[in-house]
MARSEZA-181977 format. One record per atom (N, C-alpha, C, O, CB): x, y, z. Coordinates in steps of 0.02 Angstrom, whole numbers, padded with zeros to 5 digits, always signed. Glycine has a CB too. Example, Ala and Ser with C-alpha at 12.3 -4.5 7.8 and 13.67 -1.06 7.14 Angstrom:
+00660-00284+00390 +00615-00225+00390 +00660-00165+00390 +00712-00166+00423 +00565-00224+00452 +00642-00112+00354 +00684-00053+00357 +00645+00002+00394 +00670+00057+00402 +00704-00030+00286 
***
This chain:
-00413+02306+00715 -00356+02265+00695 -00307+02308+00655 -00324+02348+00611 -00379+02205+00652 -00244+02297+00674 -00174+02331+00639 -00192+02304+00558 -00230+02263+00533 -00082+02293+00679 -00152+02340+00541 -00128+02322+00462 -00071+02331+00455 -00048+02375+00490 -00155+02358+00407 -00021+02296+00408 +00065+02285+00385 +00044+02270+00323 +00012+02224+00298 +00121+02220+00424 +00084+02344+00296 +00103+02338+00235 +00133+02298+00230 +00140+02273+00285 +00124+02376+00210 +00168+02264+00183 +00213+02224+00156 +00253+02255+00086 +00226+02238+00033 +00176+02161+00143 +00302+02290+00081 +00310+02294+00001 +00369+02267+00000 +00417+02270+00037 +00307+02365-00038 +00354+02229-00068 +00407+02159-00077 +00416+02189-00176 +00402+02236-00213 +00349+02043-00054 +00443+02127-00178 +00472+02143-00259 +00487+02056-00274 +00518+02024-00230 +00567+02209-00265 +00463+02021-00338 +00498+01973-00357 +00561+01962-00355 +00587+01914-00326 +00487+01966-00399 +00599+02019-00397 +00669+02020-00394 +00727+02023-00331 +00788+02017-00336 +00676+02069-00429 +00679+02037-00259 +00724+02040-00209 +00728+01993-00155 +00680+01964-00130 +00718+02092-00185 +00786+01986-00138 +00820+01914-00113 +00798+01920-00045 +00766+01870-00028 +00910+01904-00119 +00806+01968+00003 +00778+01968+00049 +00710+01958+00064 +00692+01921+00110 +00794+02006+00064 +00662+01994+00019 +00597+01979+00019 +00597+01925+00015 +00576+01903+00069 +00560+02003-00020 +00610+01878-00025 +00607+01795-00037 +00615+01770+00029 +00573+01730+00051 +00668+01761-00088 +00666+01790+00066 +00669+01752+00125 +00633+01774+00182 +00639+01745+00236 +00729+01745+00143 +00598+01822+00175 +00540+01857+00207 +00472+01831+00195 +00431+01824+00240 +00538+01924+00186 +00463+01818+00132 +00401+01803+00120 +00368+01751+00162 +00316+01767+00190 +00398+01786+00058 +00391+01691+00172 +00361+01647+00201 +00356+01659+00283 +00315+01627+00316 +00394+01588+00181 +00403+01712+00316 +00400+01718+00373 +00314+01773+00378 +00266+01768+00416 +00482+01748+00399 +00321+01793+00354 +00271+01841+00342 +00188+01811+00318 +00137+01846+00323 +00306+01887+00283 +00189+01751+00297 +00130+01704+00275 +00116+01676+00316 +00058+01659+00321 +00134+01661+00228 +00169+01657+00373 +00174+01611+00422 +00132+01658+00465 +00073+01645+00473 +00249+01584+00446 +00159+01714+00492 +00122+01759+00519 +00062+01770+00545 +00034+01755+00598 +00123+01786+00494 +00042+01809+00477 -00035+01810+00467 -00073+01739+00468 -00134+01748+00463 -00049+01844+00397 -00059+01687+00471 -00095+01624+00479 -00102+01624+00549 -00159+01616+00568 -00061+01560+00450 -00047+01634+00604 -00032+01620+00672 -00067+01687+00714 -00101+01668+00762 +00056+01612+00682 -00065+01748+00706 -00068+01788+00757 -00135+01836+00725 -00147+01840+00665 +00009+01824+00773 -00168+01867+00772 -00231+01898+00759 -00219+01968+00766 -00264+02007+00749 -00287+01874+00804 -00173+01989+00786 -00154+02071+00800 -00155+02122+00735 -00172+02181+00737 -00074+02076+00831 -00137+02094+00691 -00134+02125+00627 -00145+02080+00573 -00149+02019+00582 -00073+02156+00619 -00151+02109+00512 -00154+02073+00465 -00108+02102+00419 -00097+02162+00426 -00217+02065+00444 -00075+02069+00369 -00031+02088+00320 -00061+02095+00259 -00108+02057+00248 +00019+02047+00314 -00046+02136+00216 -00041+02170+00141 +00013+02160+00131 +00062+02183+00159 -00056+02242+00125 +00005+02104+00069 +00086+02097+00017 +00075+02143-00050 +00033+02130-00093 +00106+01998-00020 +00110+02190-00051 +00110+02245-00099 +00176+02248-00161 +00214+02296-00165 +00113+02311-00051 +00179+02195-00200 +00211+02217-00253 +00238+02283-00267 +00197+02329-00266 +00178+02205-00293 +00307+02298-00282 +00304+02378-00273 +00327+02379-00366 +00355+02432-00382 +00378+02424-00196 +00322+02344-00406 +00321+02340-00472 +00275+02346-00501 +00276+02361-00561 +00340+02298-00492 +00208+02333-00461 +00119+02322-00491 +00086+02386-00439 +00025+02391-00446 +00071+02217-00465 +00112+02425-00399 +00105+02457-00364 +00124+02544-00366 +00136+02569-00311 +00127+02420-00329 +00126+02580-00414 +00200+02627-00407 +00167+02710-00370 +00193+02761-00346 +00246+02644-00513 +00091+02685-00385 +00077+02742-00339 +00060+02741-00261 +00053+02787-00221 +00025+02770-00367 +00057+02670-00254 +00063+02668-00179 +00144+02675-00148 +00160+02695-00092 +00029+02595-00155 +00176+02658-00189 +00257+02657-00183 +00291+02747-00174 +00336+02768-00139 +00291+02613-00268 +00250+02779-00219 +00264+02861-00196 +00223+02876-00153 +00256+02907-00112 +00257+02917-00247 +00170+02874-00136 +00119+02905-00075 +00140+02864-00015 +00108+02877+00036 +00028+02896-00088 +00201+02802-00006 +00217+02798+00064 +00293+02797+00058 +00328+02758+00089 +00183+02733+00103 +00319+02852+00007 +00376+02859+00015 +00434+02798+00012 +00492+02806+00031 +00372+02887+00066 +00411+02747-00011 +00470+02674-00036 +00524+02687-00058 +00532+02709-00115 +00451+02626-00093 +00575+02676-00013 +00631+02687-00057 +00660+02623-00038 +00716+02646-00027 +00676+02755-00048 +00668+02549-00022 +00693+02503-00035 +00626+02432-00001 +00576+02438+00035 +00773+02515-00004 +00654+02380-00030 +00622+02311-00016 +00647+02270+00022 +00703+02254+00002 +00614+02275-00065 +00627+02237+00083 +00578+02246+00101 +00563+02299+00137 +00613+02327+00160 +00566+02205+00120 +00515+02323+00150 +00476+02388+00177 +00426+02365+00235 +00392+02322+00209 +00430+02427+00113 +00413+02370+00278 +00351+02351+00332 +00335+02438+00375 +00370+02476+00408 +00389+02273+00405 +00258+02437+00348 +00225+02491+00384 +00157+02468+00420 +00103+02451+00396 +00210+02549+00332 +00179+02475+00491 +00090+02476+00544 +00050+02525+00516 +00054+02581+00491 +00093+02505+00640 +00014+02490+00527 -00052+02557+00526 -00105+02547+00549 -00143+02517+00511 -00079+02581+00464 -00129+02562+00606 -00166+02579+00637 -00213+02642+00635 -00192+02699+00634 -00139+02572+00674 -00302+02619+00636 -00340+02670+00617 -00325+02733+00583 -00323+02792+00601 -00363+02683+00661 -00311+02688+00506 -00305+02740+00474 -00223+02757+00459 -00203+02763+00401 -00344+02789+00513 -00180+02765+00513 -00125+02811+00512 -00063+02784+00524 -00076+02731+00553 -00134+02861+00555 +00002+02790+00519 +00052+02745+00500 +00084+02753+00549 +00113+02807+00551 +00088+02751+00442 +00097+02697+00624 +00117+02721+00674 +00181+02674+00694 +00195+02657+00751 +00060+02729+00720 +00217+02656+00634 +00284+02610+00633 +00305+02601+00575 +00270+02617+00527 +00280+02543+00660 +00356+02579+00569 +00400+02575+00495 +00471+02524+00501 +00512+02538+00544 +00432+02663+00473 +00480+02477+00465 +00535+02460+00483 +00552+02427+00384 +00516+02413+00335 +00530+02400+00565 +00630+02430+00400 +00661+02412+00329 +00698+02343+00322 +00706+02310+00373 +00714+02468+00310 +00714+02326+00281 +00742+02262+00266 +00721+02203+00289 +00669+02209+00320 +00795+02261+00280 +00744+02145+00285 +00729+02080+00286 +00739+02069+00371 +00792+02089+00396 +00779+02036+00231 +00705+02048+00399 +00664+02033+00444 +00666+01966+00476 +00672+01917+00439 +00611+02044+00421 +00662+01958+00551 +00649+01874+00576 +00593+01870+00602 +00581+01920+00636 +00696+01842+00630 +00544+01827+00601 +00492+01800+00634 +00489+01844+00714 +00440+01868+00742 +00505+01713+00638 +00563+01844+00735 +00571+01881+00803 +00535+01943+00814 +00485+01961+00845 +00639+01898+00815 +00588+01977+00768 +00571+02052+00761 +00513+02073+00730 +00501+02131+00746 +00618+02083+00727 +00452+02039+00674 +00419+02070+00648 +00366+02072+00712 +00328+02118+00728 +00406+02046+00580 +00379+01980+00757 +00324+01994+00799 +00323+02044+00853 +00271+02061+00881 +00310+01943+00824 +00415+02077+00873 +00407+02125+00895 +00369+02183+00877 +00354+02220+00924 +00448+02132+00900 +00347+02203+00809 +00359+02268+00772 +00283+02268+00780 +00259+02324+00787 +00400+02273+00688 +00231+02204+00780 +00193+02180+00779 +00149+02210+00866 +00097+02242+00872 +00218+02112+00758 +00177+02195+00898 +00159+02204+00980 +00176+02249+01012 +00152+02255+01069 +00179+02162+01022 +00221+02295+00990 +00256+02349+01023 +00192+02422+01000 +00203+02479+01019 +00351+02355+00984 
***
């Protein structure tokens, strides 16, 4: 099974409107599972995958990070980012 990072932030507006698409998600589809990663409670995972803005989405597959995508997101596209 995939894994998706998630790094989000209280303070960011997009994440907010991400979040629930992203809960919705992981309830619905079995391909991956999501990690919601605070990047405020987080700061060394935030330098060892290179974060430089919120929202953040990284695949990872066995082990190794084989997608990346930035900003706020639709149900569409994550399930693209998701299956591709």
């Amino acid at each position: 099974m995939k894994t998706i990072y998630y790094f989000t932030a209280d303070w960011c507006q997009p994440c907010k409107r991400t979040r629930p698409i992203v809960e919705e998600l992981n309830r619905e589809q079995t391909e991956a599972g999501f990690q919601i990663i605070d990047v405020d409670d987080n700061p060394e995972l935030v330098k060892s995958f290179s974060i430089q803005s919120v929202p953040t989405f990284i695949l990872i597959d066995n082990g190794e990070e084989i997608g990346r995508i930035i900003g706020g997101q639709t149900k569409e596209s994550l399930e693209k980012f998701i299956y591709e």
